[in-house]
C-alpha positions as CSV (number, residue, x, y, z in Angstrom):
1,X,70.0,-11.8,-37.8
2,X,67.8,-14.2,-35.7
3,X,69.1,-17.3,-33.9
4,X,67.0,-19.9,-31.6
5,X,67.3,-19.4,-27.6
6,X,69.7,-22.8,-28.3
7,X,71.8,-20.9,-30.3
8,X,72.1,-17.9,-28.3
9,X,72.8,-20.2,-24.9
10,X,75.6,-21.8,-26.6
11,X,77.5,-18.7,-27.9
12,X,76.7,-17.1,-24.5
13,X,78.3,-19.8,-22.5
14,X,81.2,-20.5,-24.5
15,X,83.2,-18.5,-23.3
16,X,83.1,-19.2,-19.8
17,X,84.0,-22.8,-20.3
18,X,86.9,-21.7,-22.4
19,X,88.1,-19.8,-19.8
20,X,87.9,-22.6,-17.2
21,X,90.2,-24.8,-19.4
22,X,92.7,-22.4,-19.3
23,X,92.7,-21.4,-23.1
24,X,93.5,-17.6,-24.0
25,X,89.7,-16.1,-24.5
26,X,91.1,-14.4,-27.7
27,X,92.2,-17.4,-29.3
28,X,88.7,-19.2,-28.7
29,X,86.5,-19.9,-31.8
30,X,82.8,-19.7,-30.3
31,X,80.4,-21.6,-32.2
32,X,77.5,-20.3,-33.7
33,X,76.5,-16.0,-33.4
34,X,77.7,-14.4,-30.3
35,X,76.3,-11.1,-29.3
36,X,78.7,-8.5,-28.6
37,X,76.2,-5.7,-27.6
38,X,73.0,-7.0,-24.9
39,X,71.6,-4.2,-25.4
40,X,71.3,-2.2,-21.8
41,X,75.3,-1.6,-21.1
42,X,78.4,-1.6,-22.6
43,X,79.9,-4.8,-20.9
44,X,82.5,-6.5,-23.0
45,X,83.9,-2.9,-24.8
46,X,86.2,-0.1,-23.6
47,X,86.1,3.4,-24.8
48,X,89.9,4.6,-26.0
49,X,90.7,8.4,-27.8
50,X,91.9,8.8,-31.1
51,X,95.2,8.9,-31.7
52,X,97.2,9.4,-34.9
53,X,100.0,7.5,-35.5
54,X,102.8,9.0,-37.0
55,X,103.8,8.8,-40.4
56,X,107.9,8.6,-39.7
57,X,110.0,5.1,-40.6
58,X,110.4,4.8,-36.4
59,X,107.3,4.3,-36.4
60,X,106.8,1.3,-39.7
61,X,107.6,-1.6,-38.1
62,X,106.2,-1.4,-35.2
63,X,102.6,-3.5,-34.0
64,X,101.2,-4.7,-30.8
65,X,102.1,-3.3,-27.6
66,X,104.8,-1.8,-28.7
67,X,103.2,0.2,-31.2
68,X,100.5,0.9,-28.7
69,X,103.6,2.1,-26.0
70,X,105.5,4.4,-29.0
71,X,101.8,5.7,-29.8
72,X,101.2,7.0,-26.5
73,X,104.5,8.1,-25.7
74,X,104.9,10.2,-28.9
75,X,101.5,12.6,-28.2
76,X,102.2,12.5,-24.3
77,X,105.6,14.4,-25.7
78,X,103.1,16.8,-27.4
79,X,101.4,19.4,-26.0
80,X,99.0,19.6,-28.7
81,X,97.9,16.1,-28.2
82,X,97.6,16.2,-24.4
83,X,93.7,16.8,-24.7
84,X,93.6,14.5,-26.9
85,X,95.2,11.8,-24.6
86,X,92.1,12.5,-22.0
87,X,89.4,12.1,-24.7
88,X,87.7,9.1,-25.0
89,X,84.4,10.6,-26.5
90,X,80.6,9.8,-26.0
91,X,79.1,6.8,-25.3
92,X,76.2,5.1,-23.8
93,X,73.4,3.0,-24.5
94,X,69.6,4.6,-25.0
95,X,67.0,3.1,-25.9
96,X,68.6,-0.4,-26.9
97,X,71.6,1.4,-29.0
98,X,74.9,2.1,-29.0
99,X,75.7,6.0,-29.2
100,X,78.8,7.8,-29.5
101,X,79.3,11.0,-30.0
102,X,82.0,14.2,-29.0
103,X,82.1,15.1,-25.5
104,X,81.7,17.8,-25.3
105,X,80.2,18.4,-28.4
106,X,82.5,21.8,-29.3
107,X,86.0,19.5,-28.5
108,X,86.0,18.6,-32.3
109,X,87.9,15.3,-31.0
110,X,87.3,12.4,-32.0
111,X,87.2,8.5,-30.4
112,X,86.6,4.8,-30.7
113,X,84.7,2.2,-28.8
114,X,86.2,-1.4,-29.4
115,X,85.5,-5.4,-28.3
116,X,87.5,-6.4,-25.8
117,X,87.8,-9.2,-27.7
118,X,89.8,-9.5,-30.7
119,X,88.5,-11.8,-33.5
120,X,90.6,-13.1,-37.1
121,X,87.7,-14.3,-39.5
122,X,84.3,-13.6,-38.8
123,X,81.2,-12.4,-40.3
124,X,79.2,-9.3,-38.1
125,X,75.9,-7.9,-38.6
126,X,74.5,-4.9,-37.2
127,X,72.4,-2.3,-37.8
128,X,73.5,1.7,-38.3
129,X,71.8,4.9,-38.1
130,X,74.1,8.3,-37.7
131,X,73.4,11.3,-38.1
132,X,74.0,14.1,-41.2
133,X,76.7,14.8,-41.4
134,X,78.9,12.7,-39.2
135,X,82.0,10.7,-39.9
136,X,81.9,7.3,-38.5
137,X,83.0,3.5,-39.5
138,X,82.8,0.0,-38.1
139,X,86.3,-1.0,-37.8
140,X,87.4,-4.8,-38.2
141,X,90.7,-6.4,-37.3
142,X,91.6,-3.1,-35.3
143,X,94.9,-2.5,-33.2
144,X,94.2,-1.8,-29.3
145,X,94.6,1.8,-30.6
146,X,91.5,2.1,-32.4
147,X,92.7,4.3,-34.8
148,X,94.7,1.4,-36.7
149,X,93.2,-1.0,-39.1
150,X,90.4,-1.7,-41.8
151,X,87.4,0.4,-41.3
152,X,83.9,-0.2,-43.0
153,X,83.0,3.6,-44.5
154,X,79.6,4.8,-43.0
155,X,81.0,8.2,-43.8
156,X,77.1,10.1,-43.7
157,X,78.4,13.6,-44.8
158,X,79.2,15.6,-47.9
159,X,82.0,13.6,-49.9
160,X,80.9,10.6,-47.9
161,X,81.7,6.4,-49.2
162,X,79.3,4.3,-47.1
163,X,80.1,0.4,-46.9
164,X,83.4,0.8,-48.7
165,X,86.9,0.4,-47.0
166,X,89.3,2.6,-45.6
167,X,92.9,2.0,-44.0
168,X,93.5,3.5,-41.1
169,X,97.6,4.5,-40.6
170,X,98.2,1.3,-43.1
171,X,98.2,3.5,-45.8
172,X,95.6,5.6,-45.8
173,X,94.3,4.0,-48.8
174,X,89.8,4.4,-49.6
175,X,88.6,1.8,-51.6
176,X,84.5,3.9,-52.0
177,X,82.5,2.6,-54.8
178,X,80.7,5.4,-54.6
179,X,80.4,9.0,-52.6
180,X,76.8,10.9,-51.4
181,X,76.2,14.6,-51.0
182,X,73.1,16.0,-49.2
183,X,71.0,18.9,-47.9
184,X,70.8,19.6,-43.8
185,X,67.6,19.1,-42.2
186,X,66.9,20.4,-38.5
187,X,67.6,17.4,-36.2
188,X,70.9,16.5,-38.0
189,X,68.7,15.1,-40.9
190,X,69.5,14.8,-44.7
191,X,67.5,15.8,-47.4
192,X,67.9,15.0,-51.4
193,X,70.5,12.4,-51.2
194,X,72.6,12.1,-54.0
195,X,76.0,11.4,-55.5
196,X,78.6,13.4,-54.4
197,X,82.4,14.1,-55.3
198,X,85.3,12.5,-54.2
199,X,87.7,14.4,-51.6
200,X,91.0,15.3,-54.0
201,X,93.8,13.8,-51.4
202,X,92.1,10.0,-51.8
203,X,92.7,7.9,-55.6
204,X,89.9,5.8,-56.6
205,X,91.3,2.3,-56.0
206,X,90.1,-0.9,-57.9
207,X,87.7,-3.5,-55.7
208,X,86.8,-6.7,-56.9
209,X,83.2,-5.9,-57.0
210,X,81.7,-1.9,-56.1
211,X,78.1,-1.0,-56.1
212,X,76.7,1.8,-57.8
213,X,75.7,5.2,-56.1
214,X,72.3,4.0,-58.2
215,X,72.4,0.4,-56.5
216,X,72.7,2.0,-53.3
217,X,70.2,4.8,-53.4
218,X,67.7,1.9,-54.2
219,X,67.8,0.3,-51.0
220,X,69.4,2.7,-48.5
221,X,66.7,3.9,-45.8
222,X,67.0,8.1,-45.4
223,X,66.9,9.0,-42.3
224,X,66.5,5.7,-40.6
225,X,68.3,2.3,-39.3
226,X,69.9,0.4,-42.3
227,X,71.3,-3.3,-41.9
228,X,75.3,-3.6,-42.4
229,X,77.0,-7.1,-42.8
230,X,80.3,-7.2,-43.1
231,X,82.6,-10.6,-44.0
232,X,86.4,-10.2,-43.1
233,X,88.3,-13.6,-43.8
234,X,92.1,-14.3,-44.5
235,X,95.7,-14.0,-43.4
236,X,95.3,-10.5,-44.9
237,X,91.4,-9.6,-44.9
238,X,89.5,-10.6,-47.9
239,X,86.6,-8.1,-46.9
240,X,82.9,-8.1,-48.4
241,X,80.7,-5.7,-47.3
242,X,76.7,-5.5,-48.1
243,X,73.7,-3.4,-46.9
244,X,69.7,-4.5,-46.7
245,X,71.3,-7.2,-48.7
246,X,73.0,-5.5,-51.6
247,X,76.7,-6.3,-51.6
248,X,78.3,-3.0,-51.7
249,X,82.4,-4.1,-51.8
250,X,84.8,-6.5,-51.8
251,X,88.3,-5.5,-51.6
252,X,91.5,-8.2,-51.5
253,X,94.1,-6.5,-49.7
254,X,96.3,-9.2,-49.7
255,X,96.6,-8.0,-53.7
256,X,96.0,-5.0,-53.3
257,X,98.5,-2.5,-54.5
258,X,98.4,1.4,-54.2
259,X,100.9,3.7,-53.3
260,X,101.8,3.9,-49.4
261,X,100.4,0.0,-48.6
262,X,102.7,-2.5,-47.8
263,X,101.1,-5.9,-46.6
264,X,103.6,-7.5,-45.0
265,X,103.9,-4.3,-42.4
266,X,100.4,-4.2,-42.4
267,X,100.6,-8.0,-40.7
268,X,103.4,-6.7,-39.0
269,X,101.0,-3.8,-37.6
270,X,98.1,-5.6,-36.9
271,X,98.6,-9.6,-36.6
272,X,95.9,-11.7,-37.3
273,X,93.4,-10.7,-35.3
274,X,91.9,-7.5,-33.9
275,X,89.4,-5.4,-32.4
276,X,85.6,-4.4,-33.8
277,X,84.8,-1.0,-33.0
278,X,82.8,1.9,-33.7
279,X,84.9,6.0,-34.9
280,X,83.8,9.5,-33.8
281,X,85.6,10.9,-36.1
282,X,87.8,14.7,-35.2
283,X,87.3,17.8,-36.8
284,X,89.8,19.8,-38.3
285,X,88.6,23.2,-38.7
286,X,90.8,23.7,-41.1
287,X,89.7,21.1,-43.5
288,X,87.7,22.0,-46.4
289,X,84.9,19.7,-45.0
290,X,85.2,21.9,-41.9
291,X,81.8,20.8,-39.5
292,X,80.7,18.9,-42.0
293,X,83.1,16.5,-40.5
294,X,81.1,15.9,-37.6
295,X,78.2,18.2,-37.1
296,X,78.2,19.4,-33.3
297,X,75.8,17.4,-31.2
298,X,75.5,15.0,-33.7
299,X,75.5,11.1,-32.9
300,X,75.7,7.8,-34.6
301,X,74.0,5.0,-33.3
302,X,74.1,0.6,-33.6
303,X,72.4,-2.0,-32.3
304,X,71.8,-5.9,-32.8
305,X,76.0,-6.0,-32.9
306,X,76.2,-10.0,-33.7
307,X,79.1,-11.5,-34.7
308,X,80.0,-15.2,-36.0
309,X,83.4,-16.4,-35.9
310,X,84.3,-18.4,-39.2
């Protein structure tokens, strides 16, 4: 996306005058495309691990803070989550992008980077390039936990849906209009890219529009940065997704119905507004997809993070 220098001084300074009159920065509506990533540091996100929320009906009703409290409370009672607790993952900025990663790179746990801004209807644009195979997403209307809310697949791996959605512990529902499958290249590259199968546990769900793998393979970039934009509007998000211009998805999930997803907990959970952020996904040896999951030492990377608020 390109803006005038006008443009960009007005979304920059927003905020700052907000704040002066005393209005709650999460309930401004800057005008124009703001930048959310300058490029050099991470000002403006926090790094948090990821942490599952349990599936029990304790836990249904619950959103906010106190969700966030019950969360933390629940894995701190677990020994087996302690290290998770600690983990917040990889990231830094090199060479003008944002890259996350495990850390260390044999922990197999995963971890999100979020705004710490929270934003309700919005369009974003970025640009992606992870590596093969890793399991990463751009989340939109995300609790504080990371690990709740809509994410945007850019699942690069074996079984993967890229620019589909998926819902994070509101139902675990996948909405992909399409999978890939791959060969490894040294350097966490992929090689023959093609359609792939669909992991068993995950029904195909009905969007109002899905690409095909054929689409797709037209104007995805192997093995280099591809253009995401990403349009999230609604009390409960309608959400469009396209890539290098193709749209790629649009899911209602207002109407949506599937087994599991309840929309007015889902509001309930998540309000109407939340977090944009960026998974490192875990690995569960255990898994059929085993390392594939997240290959170790593997990275995904973003940059020219711009978001308009709508």
């Amino acid at each position: 996306m390109r803006f005038t220098r006008r443009e960009f001084l007005r979304s920059a300074t927003v905020l700052p005058v907000a704040g002066a009159a005393g209005l709650s920065l999460s309930s401004v509506r800057a005008a124009g495309p703001q930048v959310l990533f300058d490029g050099k540091t991470l000002n403006g996100w926090r790094a948090a691990p990821r942490l599952s929320v349990p599936s029990t009906p304790a836990f249904a009703p619950l959103g906010g803070d106190e969700l966030l409290s019950a969360v933390r409370k629940w894995h701190e009672g677990r020994p087996e989550s302690q290290a998770m607790l600690r983990h917040t993952g990889r990231w830094e900025v090199v060479e003008g992008a944002i890259v996350g990663g495990q850390k260390p790179v044999d922990s197999n746990l995963g971890a999100y980077l979020l705004t710490d801004r929270t934003f309700a209807d919005f369009e974003l644009e970025l640009d992606a390039r992870p590596d093969w195979p890793v399991d990463t997403g751009i989340m939109v209307r995300a609790h504080a936990l990371g690990s709740v809310g809509f994410q945007v697949l850019v699942d690069h791996r074996p079984k993967g849906g890229i620019g589909g959605v998926f819902g994070n512990s509101i139902g675990n529902f996948l909405a992909a209009p399409f999978t890939i499958d791959g060969d490894k290249e040294p350097g966490f590259r992929v090689a023959h890219l093609r359609e792939g199968g669909r992991e068993s546990q995950f029904k195909s769900l009905p969007m109002s529009h899905a690409a095909t793998f054929a689409d797709f393979a037209r104007i995805w970039r192997v093995n280099d940065w591809n253009h995401f934009r990403i349009r999230c509007v609604g009390r409960l998000p309608f959400i469009t997704t396209w890539i290098n211009g193709l749209k790629i998805c649009e899911l209602d999930t207002a109407r949506m119905e599937t087994p599991g997803y309840d929309p007015e907990l889902v509001f309930t959970r998540l309000g109407r507004a939340g977090h944009i952020g960026f998974e490192v996904h875990d690995v569960n040896l255990k898994n059929p997809l085993g390392q594939d999951r997240w290959a170790r030492g593997a990275v995904c990377r973003w940059r020219n993070v711009v978001v308009t608020e709508l």
